[in-house]
C-alpha positions as CSV (number, residue, x, y, z in Angstrom):
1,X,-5.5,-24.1,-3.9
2,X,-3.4,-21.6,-2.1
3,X,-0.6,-19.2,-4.0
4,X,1.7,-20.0,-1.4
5,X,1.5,-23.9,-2.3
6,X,2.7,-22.7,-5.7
7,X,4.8,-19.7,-5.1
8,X,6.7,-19.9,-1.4
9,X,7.6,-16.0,-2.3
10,X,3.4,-15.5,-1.5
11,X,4.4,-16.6,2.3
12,X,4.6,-13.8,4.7
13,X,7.6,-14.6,7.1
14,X,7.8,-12.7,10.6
15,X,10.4,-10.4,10.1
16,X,13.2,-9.2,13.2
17,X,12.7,-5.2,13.0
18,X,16.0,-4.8,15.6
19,X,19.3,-3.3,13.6
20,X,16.6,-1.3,10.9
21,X,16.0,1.8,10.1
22,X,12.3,2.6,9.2
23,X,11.7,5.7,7.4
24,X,7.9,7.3,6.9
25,X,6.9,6.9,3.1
26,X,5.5,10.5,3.7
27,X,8.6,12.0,4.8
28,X,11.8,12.8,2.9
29,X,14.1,11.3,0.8
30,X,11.0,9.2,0.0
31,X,8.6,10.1,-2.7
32,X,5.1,8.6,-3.1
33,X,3.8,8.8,-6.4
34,X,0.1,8.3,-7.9
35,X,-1.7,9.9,-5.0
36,X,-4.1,11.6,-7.3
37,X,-5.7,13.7,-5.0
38,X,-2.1,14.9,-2.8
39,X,-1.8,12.8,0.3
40,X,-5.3,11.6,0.5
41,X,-4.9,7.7,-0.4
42,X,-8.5,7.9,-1.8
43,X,-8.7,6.9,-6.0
44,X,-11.6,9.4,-6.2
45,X,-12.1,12.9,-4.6
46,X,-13.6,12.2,-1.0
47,X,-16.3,14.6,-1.8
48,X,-18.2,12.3,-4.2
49,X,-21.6,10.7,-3.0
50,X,-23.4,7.5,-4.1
51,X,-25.7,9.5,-6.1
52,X,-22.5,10.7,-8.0
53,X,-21.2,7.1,-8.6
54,X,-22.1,3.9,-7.7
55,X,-21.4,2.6,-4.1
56,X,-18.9,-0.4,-5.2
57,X,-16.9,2.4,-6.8
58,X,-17.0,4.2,-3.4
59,X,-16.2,1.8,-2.0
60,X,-13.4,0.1,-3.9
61,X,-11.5,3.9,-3.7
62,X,-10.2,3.0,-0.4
63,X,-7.8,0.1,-2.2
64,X,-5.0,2.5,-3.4
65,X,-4.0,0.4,-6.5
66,X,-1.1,2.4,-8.7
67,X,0.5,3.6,-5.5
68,X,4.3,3.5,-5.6
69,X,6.7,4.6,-3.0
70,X,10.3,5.9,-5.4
71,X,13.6,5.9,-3.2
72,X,17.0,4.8,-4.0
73,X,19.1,2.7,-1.7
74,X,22.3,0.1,-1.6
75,X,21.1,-1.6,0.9
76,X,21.8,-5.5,0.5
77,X,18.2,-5.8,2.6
78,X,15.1,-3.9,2.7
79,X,12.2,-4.5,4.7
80,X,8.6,-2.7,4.7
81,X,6.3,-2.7,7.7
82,X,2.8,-1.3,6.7
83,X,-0.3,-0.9,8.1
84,X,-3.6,-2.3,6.5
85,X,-6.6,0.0,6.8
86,X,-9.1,-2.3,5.5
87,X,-7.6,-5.8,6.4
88,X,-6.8,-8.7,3.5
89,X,-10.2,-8.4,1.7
90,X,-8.3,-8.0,-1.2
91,X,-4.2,-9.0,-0.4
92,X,-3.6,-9.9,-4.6
């Protein structure tokens, strides 16, 4: 059984981007927090090798789980339009 069966809020609608404004996560007055190694969305240091850890965990460090972009708005609506590196291998 699908999520969305369960939950419509799983179903990814097509959104209108005309009349928003679309700011850079990267850029000011945003803040991305839990980048542990600065703007590199990596979980581990690039620099490791598979005979420093195993290659799932190499592999898995591209998923940037505990990611969070802070900001503060009023805005009634807010939209995100984001890029996926990898595809929906893992969309949970």
């Amino acid at each position: 059984m699908k999520i969305t069966a369960i939950d419509r809020n799983f179903q990814a609608v097509q959104a209108v981007e005309e009349g928003y404004c679309f700011i850079d996560v990267k850029q000011e007055p945003m803040c991305l927090e839990g980048l542990a190694w600065g703007d590199d969305y990596f979980r581990i240091p690039r620099s490791f090798t598979t005979s420093e850890i195993n290659r799932g965990a190499k592999f898995l460090a591209n998923h940037t789980s505990g990611v969070c972009v802070r900001f503060r708005s009023d805005s009634p609506e807010i939209r995100l339009r984001a890029e996926l590196r990898y595809g929906l291998d893992m969309n949970h």
